[in-house]
RODO-2510 file (C-alpha; in nm, 4 decimals, decimal comma):
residues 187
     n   res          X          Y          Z
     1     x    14,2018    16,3424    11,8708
     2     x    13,9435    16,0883    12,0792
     3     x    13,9353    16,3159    12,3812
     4     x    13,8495    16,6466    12,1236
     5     x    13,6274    16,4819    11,9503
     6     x    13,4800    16,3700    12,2997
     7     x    13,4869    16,7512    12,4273
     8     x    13,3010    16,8700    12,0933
     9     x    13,0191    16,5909    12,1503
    10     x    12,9516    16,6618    12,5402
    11     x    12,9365    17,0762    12,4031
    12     x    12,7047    16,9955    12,1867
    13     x    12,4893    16,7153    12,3232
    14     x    12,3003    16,9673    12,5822
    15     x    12,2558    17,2351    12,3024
    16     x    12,1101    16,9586    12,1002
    17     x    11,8861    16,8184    12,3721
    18     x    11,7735    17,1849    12,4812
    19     x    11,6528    17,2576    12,0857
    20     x    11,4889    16,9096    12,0580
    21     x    11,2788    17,0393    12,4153
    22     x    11,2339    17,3443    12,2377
    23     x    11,0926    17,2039    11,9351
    24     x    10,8670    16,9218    12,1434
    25     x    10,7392    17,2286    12,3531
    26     x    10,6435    17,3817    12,0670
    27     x    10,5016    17,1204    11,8661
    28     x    10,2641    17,0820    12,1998
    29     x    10,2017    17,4324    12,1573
    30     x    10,1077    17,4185    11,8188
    31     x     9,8619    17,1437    11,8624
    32     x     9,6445    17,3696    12,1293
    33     x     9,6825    17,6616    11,8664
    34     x     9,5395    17,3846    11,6432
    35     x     9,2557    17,2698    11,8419
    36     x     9,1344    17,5844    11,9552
    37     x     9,1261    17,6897    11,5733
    38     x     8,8962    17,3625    11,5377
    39     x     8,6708    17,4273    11,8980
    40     x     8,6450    17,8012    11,8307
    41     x     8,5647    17,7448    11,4214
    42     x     8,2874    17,4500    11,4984
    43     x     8,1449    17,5497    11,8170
    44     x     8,1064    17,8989    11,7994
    45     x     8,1704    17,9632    11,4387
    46     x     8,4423    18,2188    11,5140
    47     x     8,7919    18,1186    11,4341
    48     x     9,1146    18,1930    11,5384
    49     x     9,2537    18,5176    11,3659
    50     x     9,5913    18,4615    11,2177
    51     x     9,5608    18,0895    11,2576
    52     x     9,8045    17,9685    10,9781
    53     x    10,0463    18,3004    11,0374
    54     x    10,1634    18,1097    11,3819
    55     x    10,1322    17,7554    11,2357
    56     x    10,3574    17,8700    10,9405
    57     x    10,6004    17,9855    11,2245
    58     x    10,5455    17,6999    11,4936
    59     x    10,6125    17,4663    11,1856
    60     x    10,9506    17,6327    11,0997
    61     x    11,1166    17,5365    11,5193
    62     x    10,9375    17,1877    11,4958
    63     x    11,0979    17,0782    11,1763
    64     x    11,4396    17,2430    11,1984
    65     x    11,5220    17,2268    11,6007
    66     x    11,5386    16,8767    11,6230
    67     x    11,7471    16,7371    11,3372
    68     x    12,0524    16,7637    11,4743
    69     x    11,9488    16,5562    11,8129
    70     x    11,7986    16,3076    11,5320
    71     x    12,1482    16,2777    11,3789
    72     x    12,3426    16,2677    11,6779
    73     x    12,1222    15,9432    11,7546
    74     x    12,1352    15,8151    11,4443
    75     x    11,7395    15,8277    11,3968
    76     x    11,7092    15,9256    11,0553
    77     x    11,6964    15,7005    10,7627
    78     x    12,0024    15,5361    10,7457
    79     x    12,1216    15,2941    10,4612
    80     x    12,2166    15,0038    10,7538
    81     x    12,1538    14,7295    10,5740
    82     x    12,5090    14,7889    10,4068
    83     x    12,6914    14,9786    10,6717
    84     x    12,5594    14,6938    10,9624
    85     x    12,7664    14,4187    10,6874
    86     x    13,0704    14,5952    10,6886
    87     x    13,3659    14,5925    10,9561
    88     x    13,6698    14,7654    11,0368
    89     x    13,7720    14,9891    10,8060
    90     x    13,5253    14,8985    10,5163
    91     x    13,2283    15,0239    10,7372
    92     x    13,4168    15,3738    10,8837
    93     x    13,4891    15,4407    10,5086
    94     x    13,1126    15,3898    10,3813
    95     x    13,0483    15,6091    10,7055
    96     x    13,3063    15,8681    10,5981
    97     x    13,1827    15,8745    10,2211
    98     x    12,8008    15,9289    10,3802
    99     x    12,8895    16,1486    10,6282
   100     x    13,1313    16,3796    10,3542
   101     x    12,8114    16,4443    10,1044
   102     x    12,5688    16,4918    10,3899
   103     x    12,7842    16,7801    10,5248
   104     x    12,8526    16,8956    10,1753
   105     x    12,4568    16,8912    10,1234
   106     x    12,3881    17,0651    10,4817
   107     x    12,6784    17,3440    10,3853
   108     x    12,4783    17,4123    10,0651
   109     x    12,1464    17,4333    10,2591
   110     x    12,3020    17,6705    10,5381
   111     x    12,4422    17,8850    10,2940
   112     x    12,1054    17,9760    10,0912
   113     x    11,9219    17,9786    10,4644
   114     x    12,1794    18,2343    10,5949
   115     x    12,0982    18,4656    10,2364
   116     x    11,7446    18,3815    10,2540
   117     x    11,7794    18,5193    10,6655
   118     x    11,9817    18,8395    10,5340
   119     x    11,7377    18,9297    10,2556
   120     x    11,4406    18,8770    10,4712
   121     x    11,6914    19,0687    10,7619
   122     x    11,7271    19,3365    10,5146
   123     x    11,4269    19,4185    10,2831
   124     x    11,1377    19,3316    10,6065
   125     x    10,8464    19,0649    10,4823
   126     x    10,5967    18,9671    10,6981
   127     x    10,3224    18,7016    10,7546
   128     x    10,0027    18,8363    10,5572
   129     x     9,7410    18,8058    10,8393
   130     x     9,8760    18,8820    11,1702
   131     x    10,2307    19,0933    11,0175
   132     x    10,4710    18,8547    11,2089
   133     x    10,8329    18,8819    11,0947
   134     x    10,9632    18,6141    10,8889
   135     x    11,3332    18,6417    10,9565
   136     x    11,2546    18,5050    11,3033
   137     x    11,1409    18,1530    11,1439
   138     x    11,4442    18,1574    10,8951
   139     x    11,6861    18,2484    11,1382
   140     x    11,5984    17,9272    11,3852
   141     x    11,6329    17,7116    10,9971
   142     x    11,9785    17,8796    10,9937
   143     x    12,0835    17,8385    11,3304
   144     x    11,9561    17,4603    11,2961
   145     x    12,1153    17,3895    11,0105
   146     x    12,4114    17,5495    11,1274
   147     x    12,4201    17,3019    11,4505
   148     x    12,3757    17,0046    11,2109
   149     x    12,6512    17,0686    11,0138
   150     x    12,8620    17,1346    11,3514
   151     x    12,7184    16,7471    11,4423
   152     x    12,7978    16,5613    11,0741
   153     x    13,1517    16,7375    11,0405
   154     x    13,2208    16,5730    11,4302
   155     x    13,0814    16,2557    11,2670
   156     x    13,3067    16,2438    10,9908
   157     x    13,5809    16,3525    11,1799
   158     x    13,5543    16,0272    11,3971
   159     x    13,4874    15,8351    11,1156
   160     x    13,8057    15,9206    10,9597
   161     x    13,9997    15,8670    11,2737
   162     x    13,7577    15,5099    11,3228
   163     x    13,9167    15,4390    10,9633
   164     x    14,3143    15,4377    11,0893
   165     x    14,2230    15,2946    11,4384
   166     x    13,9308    15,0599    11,3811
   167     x    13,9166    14,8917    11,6956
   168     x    13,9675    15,1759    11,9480
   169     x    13,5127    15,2226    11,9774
   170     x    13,3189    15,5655    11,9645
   171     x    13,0822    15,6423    12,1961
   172     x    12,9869    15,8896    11,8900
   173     x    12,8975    15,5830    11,6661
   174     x    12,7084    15,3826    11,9391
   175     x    12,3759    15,5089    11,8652
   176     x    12,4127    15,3241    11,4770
   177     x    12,5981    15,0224    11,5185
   178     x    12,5366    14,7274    11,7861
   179     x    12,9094    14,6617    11,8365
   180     x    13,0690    14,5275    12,1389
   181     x    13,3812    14,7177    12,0929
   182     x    13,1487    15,0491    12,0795
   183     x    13,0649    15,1920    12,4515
   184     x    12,7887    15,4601    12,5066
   185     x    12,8696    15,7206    12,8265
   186     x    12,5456    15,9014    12,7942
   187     x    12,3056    15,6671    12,8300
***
């Protein structure tokens, strides 16, 4: 189970690095869009046409690209101050209970992104200014979402398999917890 669990993580820790690029790239993007909206608005009183229509859809990669890089570090908001007092298989099972309702949370959220993708798919909409298609923003939300839940259901997986061999490390669970039993390969 270690060494699948190990396969599934080094799959999905380049995918997760190349969307968190993505997203940084366009976040840099966004902020020229941004600026020359400002320059072009206050120095020569002409701005940018369509201005929010690509910040609406710049906004949708930035947010939703890197959350699952976030999670596989552990850089969210964590509850630690319990988790960090708990050992063996106290802590794997706090870890497991987390990890269950965060992937039953990010299931919920892919589902209504992959209907709100379809109906937008199926029925056209567009961005009012500049006529850009929506789908293409909800579709990266989907396919985000979709690549988080992939990351929390590894999680949990090695949490539950932490839980009935608590002293055997994860190079998974690294990131969270300053354990000396826990080695990290990546870094």
């Amino acid at each position: 189970m270690k060494s699948f669990i190990s396969t599934v993580d080094n799959i999905l820790s380049p995918i997760e690095k190349y969307f968190a690029l993505i997203a940084g790239c366009v976040a840099m993007l966004m902020m020229c869009v941004v600026c020359a909206e400002v320059i072009g608005r206050t120095g020569f009183n002409h701005p940018l046409r369509g201005n929010i229509d690509v910040v609406e859809q710049f906004m949708a990669v930035v947010v939703a690209l890197g959350i699952s890089y976030c999670q596989s570090h552990f850089g969210n908001v964590r509850m630690t101050l319990l988790s960090n007092r708990l050992s063996g298989r106290g802590k794997w099972l706090s870890e497991a209970f987390a990890l269950s309702i965060g992937c039953f949370v990010v299931a919920v959220l892919t589902k209504g992104s992959y209907a709100n993708f379809l109906r937008a798919w199926r029925n056209g909409g567009d961005t009012p200014e500049l006529g850009l298609p929506l789908w293409i923003g909800i579709f990266i939300v989907t396919a985000a979402l979709g690549l988080l839940f992939i990351r929390m259901t590894l999680q949990l997986i090695e949490a539950l398999r932490l839980m009935a061999q608590p002293t055997t490390g994860s190079a998974i669970f690294a990131h969270a917890f300053d354990d000396p039993i826990e080695t990290n390969p990546y870094e």
